[in-house]
C-alpha positions as CSV (number, residue, x, y, z in Angstrom):
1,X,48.0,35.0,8.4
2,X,48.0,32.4,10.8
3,X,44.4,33.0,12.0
4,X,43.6,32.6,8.6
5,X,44.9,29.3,8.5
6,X,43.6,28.2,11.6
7,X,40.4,29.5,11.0
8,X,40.5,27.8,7.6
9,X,42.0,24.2,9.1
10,X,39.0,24.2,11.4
11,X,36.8,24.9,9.0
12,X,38.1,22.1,7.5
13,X,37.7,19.7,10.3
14,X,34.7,20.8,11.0
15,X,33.3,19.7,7.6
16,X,34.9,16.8,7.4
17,X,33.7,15.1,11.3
18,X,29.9,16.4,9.9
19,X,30.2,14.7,7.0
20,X,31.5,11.5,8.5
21,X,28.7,12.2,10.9
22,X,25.9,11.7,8.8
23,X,27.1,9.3,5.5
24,X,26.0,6.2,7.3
25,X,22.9,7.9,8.3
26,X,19.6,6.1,6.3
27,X,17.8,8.8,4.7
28,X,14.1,9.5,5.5
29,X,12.6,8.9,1.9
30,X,14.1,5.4,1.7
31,X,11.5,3.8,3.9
32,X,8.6,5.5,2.0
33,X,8.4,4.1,-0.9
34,X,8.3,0.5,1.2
35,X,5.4,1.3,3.0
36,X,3.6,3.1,0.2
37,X,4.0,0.0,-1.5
38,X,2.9,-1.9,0.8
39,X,0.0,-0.2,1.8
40,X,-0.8,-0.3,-1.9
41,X,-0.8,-4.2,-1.4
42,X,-2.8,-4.4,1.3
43,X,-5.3,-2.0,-0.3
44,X,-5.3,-4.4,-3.7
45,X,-6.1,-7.4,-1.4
46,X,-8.9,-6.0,0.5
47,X,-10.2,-4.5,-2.8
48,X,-9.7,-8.3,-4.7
49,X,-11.7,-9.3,-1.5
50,X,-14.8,-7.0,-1.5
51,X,-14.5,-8.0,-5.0
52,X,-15.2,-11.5,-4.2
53,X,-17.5,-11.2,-1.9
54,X,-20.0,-8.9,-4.1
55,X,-19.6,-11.7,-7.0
56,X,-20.6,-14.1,-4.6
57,X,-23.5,-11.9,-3.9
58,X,-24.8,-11.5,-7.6
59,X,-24.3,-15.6,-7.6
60,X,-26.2,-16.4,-4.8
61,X,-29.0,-13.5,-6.1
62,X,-28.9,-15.2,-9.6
63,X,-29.2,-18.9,-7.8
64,X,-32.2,-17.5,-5.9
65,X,-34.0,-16.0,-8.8
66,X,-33.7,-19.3,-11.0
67,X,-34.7,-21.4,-8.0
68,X,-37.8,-18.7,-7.5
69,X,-38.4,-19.1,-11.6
70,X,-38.5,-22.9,-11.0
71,X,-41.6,-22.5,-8.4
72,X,-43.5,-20.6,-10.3
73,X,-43.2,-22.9,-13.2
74,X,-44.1,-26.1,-11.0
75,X,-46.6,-24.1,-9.8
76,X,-48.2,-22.9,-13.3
77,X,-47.8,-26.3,-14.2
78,X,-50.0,-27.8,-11.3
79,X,-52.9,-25.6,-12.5
């Protein structure tokens, strides 16, 4: 009987220090979701930026077009 009690009182302890052991411990999956969203940022902005960069594209293709358009209507008009 009294190695059952021992056995069982260490038991015990032994649960108790690993459990006090690892409660203050950060868990893994806390940090994920902060990088995951940040990632997701950064991913928005350089998308937003390509973004930009392809409208300024079309603008500068539509400016050229209306500026070639203009040419050739001086130029009609000279004949």
């Amino acid at each position: 009987m009294n190695k059952l009690l021992a056995a069982l009182v260490a038991s015990l302890f032994a649960t108790g220090s690993f459990a006090a052991a690892h409660a203050g411990a950060p868990m893994a999956g806390a940090s994920a979701p902060k990088a995951e969203a940040k990632a997701e940022k950064k991913e928005a902005k350089a998308t937003a930026k390509a973004e930009k960069k392809t409208a300024a594209a079309k603008a500068d293709a539509k400016a050229a077009k209306k500026t070639a358009a203009a040419e050739k209507k001086e130029e009609a008009a000279k004949k």
